[in-house]
C-alpha positions as CSV (number, residue, x, y, z in Angstrom):
1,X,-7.7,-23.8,-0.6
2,X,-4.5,-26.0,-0.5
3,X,-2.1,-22.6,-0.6
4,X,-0.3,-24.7,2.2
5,X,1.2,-27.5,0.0
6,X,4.3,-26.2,-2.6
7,X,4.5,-28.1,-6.1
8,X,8.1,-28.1,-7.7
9,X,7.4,-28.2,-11.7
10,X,9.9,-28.9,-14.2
11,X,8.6,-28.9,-17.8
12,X,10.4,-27.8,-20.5
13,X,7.1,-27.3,-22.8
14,X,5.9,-24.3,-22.6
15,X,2.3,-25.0,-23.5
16,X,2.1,-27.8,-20.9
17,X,3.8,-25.9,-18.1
18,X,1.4,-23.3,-18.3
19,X,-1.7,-25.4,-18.3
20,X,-0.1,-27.5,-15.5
21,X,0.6,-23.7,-13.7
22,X,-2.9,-22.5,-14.2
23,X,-4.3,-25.6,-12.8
24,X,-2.2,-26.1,-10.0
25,X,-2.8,-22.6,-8.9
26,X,-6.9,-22.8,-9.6
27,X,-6.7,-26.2,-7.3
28,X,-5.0,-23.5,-4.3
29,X,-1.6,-25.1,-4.8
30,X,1.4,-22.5,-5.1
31,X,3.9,-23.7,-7.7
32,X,7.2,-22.7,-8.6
33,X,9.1,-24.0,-12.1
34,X,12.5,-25.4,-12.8
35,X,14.0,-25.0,-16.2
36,X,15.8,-28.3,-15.8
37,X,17.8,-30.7,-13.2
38,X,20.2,-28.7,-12.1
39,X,17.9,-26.0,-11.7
40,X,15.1,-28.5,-10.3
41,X,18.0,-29.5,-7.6
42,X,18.9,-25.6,-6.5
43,X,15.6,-25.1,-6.0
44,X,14.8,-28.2,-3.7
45,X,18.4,-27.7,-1.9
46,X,17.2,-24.2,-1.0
47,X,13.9,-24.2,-0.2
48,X,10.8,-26.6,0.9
49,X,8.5,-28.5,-1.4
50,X,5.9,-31.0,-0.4
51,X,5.8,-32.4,-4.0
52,X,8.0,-32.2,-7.5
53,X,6.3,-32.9,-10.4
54,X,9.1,-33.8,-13.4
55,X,8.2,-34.4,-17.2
56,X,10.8,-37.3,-18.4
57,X,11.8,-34.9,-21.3
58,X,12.9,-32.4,-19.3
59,X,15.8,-34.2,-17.7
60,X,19.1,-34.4,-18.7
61,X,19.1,-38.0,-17.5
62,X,17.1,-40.4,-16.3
63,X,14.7,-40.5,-13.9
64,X,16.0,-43.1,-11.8
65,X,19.0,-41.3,-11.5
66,X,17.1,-38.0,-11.1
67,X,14.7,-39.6,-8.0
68,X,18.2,-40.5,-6.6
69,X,19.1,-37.4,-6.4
70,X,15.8,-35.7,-5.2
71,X,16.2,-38.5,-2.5
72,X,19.6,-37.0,-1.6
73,X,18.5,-34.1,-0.8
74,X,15.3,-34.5,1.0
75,X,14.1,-38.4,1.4
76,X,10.7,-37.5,2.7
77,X,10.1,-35.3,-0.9
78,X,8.0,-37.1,-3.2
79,X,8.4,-37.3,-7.3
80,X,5.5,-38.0,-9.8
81,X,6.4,-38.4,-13.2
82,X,5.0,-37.5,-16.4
83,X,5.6,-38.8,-20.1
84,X,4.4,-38.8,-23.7
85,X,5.4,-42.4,-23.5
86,X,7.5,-45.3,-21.8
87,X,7.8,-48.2,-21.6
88,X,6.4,-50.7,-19.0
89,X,9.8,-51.4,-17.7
90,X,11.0,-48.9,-17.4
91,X,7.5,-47.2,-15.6
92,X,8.1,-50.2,-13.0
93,X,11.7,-48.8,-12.3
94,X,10.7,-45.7,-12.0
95,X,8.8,-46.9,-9.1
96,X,10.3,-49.5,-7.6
97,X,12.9,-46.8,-7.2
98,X,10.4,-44.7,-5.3
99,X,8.4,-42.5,-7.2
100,X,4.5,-41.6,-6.4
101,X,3.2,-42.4,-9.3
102,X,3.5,-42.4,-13.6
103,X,1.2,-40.8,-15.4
104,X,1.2,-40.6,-19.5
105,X,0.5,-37.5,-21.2
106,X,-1.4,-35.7,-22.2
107,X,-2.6,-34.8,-18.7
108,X,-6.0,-35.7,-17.7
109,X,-6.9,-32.7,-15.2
110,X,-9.1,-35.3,-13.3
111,X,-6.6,-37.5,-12.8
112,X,-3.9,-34.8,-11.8
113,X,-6.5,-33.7,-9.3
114,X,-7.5,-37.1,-7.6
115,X,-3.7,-37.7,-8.0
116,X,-2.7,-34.4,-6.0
117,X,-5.4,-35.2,-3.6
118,X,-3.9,-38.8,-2.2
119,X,-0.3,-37.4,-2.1
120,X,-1.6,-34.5,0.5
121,X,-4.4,-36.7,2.2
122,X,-6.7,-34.5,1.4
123,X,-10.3,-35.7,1.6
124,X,-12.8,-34.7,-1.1
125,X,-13.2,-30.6,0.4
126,X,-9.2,-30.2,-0.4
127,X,-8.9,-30.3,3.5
128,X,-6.0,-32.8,5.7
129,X,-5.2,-33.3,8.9
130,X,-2.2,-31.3,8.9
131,X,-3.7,-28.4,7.4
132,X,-3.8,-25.5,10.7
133,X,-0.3,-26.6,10.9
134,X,0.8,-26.1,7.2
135,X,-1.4,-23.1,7.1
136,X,0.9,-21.2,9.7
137,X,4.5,-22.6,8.4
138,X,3.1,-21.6,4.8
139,X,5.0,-18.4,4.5
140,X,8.1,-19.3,6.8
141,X,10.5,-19.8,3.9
142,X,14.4,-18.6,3.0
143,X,13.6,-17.1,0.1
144,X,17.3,-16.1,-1.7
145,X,18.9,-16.2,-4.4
146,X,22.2,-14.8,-2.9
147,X,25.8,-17.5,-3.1
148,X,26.6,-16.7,0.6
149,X,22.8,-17.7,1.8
150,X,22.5,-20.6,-0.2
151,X,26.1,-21.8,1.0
152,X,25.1,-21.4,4.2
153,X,21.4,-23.4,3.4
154,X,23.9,-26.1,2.1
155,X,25.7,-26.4,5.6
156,X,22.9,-26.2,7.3
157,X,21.3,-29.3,5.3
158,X,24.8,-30.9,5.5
159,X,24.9,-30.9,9.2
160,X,21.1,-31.2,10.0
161,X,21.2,-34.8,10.9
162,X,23.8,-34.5,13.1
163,X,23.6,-33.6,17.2
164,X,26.2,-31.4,16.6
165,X,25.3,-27.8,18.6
166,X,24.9,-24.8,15.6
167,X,25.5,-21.3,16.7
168,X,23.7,-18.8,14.7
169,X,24.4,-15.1,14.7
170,X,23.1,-12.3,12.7
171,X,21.5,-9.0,13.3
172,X,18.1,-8.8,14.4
173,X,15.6,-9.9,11.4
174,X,17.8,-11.5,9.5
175,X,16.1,-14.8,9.8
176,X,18.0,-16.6,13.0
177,X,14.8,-18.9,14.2
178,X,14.1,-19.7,10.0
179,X,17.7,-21.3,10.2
180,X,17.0,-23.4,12.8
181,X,13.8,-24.7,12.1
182,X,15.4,-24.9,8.4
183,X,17.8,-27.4,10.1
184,X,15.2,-29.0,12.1
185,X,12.8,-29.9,9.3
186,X,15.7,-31.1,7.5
187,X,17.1,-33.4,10.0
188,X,16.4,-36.8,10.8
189,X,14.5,-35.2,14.3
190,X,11.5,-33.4,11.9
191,X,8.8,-35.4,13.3
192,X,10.0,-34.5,17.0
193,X,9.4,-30.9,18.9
194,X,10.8,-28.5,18.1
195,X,11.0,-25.8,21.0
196,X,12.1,-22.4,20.5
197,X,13.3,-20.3,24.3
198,X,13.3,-16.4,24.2
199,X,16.2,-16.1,26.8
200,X,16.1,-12.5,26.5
201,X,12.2,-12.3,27.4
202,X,12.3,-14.1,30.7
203,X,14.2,-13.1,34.1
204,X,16.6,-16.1,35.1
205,X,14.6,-16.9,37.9
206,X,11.5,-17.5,35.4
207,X,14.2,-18.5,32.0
208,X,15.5,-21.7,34.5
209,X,12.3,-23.4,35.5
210,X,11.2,-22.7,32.2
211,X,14.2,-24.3,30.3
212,X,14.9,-27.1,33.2
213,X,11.6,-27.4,35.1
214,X,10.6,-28.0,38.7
215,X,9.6,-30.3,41.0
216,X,6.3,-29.9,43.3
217,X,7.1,-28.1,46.2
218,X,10.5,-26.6,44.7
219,X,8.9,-23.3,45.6
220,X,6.2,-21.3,46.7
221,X,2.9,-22.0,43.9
222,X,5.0,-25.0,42.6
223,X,2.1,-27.2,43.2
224,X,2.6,-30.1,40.5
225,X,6.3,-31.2,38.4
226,X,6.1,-29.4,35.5
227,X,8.8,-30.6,32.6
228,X,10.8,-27.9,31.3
229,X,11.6,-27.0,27.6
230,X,14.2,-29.5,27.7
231,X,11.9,-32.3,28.9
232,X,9.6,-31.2,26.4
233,X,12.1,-31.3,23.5
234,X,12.9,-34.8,23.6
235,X,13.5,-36.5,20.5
236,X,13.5,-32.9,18.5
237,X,15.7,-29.7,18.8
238,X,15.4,-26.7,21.0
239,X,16.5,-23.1,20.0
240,X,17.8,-21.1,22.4
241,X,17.1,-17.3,20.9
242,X,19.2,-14.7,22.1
243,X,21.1,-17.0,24.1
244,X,23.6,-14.0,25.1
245,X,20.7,-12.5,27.2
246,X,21.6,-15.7,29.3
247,X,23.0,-14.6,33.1
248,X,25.7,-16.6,33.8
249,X,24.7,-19.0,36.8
250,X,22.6,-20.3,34.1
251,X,24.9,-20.4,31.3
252,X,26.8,-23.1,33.6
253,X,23.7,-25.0,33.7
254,X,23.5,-24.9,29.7
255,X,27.1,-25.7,29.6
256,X,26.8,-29.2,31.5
257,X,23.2,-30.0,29.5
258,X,26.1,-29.8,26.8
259,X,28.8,-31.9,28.2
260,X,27.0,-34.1,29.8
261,X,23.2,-34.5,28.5
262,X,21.3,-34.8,31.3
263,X,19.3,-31.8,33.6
264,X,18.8,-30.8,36.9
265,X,15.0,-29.3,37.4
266,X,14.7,-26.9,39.8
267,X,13.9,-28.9,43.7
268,X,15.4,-31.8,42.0
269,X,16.9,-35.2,43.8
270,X,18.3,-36.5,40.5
271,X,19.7,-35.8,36.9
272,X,17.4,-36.6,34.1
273,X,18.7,-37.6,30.9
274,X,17.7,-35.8,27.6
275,X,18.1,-36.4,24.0
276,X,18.3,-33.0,22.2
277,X,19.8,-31.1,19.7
278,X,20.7,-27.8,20.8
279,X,20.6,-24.6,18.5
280,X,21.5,-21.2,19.9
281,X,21.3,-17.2,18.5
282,X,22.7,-14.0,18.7
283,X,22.8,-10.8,17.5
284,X,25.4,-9.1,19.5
285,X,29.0,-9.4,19.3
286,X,29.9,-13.0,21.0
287,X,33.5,-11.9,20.9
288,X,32.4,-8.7,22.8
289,X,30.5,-10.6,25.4
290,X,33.2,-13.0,26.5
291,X,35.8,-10.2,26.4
292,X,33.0,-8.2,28.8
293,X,32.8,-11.4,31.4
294,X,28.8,-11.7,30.6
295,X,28.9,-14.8,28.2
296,X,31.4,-17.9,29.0
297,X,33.8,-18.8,26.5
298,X,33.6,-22.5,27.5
299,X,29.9,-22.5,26.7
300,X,30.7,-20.3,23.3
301,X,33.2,-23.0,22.3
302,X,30.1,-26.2,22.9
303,X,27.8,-24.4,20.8
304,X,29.9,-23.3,17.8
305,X,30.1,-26.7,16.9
306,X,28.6,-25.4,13.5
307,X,29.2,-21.8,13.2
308,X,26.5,-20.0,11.0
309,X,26.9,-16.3,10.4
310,X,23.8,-15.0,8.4
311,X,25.0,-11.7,6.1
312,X,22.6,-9.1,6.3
313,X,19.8,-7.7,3.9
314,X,22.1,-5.1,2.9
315,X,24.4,-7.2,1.9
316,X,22.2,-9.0,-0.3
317,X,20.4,-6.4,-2.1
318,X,19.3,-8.6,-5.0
319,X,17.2,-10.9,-2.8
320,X,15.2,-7.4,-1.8
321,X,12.8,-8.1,-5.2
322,X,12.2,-11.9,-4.8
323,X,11.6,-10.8,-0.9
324,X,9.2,-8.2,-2.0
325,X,7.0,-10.6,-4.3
326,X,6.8,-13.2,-1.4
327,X,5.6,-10.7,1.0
328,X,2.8,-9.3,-1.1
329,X,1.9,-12.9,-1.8
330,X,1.5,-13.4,1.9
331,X,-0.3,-10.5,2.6
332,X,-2.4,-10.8,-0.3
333,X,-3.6,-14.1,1.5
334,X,-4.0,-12.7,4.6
335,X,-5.6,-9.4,4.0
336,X,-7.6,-10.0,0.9
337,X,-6.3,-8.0,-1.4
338,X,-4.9,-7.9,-5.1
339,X,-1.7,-6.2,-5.3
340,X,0.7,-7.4,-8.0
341,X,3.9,-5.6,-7.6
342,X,5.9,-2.4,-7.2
343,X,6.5,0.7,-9.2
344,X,10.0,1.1,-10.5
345,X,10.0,3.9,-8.2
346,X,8.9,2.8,-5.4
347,X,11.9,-0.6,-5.8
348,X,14.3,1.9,-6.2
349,X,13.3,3.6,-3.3
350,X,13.4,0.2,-1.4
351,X,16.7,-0.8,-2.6
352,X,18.2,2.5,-1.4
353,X,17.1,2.2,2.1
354,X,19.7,1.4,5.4
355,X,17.0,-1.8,6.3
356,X,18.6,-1.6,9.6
357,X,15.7,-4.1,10.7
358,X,16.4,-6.3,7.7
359,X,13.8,-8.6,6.5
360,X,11.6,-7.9,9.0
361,X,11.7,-4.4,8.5
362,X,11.1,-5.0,5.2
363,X,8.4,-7.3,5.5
364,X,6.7,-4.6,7.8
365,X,7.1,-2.2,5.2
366,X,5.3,-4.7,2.2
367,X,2.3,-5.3,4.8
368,X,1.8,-1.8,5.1
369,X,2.3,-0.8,2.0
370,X,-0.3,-3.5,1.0
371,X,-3.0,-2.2,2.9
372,X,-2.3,0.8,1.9
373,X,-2.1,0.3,-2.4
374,X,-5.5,1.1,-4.1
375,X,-4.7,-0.1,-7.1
376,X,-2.5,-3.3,-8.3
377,X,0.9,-1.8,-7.8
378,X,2.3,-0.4,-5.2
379,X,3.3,3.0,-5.3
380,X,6.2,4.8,-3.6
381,X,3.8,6.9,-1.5
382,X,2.3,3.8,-0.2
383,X,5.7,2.7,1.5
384,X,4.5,5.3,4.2
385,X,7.9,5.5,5.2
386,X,8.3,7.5,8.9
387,X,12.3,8.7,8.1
388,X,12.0,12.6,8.7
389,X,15.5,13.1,7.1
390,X,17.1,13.0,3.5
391,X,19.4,10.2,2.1
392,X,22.5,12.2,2.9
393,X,21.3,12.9,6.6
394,X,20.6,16.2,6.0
395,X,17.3,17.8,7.3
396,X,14.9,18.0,4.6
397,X,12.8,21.6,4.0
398,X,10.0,22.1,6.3
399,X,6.4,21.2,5.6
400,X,7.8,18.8,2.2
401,X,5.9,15.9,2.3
402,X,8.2,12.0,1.7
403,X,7.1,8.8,1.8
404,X,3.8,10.2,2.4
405,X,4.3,11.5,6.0
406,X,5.2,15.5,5.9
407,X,8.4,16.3,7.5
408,X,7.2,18.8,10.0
409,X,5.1,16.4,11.6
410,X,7.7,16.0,14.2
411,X,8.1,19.7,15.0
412,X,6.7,20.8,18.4
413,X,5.2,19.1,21.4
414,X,5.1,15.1,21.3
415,X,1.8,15.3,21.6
416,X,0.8,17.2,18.9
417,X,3.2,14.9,16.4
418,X,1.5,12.1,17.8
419,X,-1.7,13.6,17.0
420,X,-0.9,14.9,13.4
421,X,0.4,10.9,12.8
422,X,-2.8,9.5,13.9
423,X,-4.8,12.1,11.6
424,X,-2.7,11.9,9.0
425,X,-2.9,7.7,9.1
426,X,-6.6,8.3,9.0
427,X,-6.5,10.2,6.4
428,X,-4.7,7.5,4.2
429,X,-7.5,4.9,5.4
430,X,-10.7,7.1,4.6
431,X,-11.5,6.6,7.8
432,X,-10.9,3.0,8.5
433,X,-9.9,3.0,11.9
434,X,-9.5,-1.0,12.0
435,X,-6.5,-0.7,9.1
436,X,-5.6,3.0,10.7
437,X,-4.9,1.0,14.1
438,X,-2.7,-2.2,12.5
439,X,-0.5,1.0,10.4
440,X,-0.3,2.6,13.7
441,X,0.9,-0.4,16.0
442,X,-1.9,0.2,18.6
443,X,-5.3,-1.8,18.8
444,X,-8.6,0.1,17.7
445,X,-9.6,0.9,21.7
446,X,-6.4,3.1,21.9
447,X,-7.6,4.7,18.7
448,X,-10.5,5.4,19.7
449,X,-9.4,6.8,23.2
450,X,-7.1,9.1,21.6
451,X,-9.6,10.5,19.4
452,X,-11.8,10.7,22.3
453,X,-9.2,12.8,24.0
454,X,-8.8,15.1,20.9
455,X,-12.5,15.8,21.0
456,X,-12.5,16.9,24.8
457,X,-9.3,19.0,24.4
458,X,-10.4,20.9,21.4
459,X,-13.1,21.0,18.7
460,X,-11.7,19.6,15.7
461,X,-13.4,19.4,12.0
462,X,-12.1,16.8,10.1
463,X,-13.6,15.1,7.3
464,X,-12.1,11.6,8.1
465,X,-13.1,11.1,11.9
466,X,-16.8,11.5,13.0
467,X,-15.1,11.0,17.5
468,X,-17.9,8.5,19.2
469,X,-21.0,9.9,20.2
């Protein structure tokens, strides 16, 4: 399967667009359409193709001007042609101006197939040598359809070749580290590193030698030089997540990587120069940290070289849907299944919610709800939503069951909610204690501890859980 590789289609003809379609997504390639130029250009200016396939009598002008243009946005994008006829002259324009290839309709679906084959070097199996690394960037996409995101997807493409520092904030799941790779891929630094830094994860003494390196000796188990991220990131960009999280001897550090491009690893004797571009994220207040004393304003002032503030989920309610379809897509691919889309019901529920955890919460929710659908739509039940209160924050009535977890559940000792959840989640799996687990956030051993733990404490009968012998 070639699910890895995105084909941007514009054909007018209906007939042909949907043969093209259906064989493009028989072959494993995942398609999207274009009703014409402008359209075509959107499309490519806010999201990633590997490959635009344009019929000459879908364009508004030529398709000199129109490879122009696709070259304006992304030069590395390729551009194959079709046509129900030309000319030879202006076929050898065409691709002296740098199209892939020209091929005359009506379609021969061989043809298409070896063609599609060369442009991913792909050997005869569908396979290339890119493929593990395609297969995991497959789903990491901005997918939007909002004016303020695809504003700020125009900056970002604007200033991606640039070494300009970009400061990103946002709440958390919002889609900070998407940006910045966004801007990476786009950026004349695509085919270097590109190193992403959880300075929140690590404690300074661990976050320095990991962004700066050390020298052997430089401490006690420092037995070789090992490069830090910096090192490492040479020729490519490095993101800086959570950059706040940052104590402040090392924020100094940052702040002269900034001004003066060079490090100093840890049991150093001399600067070492590095060629990086720097991209840092938040989602706390900035303003509030510097006016606390734990984040420099100096430092603030080098990285909002380009400013990017990401609006959240609930602020753009109408990309909920398009996010919804691309999440069952991807979870479709991973787990198997066959789900097509939501009930009306359930999207209105959906839309309604506080998505405090933006797109990642939502994306949780899709995988879930997924795993959970038996049948081709996904129903409101299957949202499996764990909020134990109504809409308007007041308590709902006892023992009601919503979103398919009853509201008493939480009533009593911890332990006993714990154990009605785990039941309960059982309950909506037949059994499975494999998909039970992933619902649950724990692995299968902890499952199957717990239920071992039920069994000594009490005799239970329940017609989903045979406990291990």
């Amino acid at each position: 399967m070639n699910q890895n590789q995105s084909i941007l289609l514009l054909e007018n003809d209906h007939k042909e667009r949907t043969a093209l379609c259906e064989a493009f997504e028989r072959w494993g390639y995942r398609v999207t359409t274009a009703h014409n130029g402008d359209d075509a250009f959107k499309k490519i200016h806010s999201d990633i193709f590997h490959l635009v396939i344009v019929s000459c009598e879908s364009l508004e002008f030529n398709g000199s001007k129109f490879l122009e243009k696709v070259k304006g946005e992304n030069r590395d994008l390729g551009v194959l042609f079709l046509a129900n006829h030309t000319t030879i002259e202006n076929a050898v324009e065409i691709m002296k101006a740098g199209a892939l290839d020209f091929i005359i309709k009506p379609v021969d679906p061989l043809l298409m197939k070896s063609f599609l084959k060369r442009a991913f070097d792909e050997d005869e199996d569908g396979r290339n040598e890119n493929y593990s690394i395609s297969r995991k960037n497959q789903f990491e996409r901005i997918i939007t359809q909002d004016k303020a995101m695809l504003r700020l997807l125009g900056l970002a493409k604007q200033v991606s070749d640039s070494m300009a520092s970009v400061f990103i904030q946002g709440e958390s799941g919002t889609g900070k580290e998407l940006f910045a790779r966004f801007i990476h891929k786009n950026s004349n630094r695509q085919n270097g590193p590109f190193s992403a830094v959880n300075c929140g994860a690590l404690p300074e003494s661990l976050l320095e030698s990991e962004l700066f390196g050390y020298e052997k000796g430089a401490f006690t188990g420092a037995v070789s030089r090992k490069p830090g991220k910096f090192e490492s990131a040479a020729g490519g960009t490095i993101l800086l997540d959570e950059i706040t999280e940052m104590q402040v001897h090392l924020q100094a550090k940052l702040l002269r990587v900034l001004q003066e491009k060079e490090i100093d690893m840890v049991g150093g004797r001399r600067s070492i120069n590095v060629d990086v571009r720097v991209i840092a994220t938040t989602n706390r207040s900035i303003r509030e940290s510097i006016k606390k004393g734990e984040f420099r304003e100096d430092l603030f002032y080098r990285l909002n070289v380009i400013p990017i503030k990401i609006p959240s989920l609930r602020e753009r309610r109408g990309d909920i849907p398009l996010l919804v379809q691309h999440f069952i897509k991807k979870y479709n691919t991973i787990d198997g299944r066959k789900v097509k889309n939501l009930t009306d019901s359930a999207m209105n529920r959906l839309l309604r919610l506080p998505l405090k955890g933006n797109v990642r919460e939502l994306e949780n929710i899709i995988e879930r709800a997924v795993l959970l659908s038996n049948g081709v739509s996904i129903q409101e039940k299957d949202l499996f939503l764990e909020e134990t209160f109504s809409e308007d924050g007041c308590d709902a009535c006892c023992g009601e069951e919503k979103d398919g977890l009853p509201l008493d559940f939480m009533a009593g000792p911890l332990r006993e909610a714990e154990r009605k959840i785990i039941f309960h989640t059982l309950d909506k799996t037949n059994g499975n204690r494999t998909l039970a687990s992933k619902i649950l956030g724990i692995n299968v051993r902890t499952l199957r501890n717990k239920l071992n733990e039920y069994k000594e404490s009490e005799k239970m009968n329940c017609s989903v859980w045979q406990p291990d012998s």
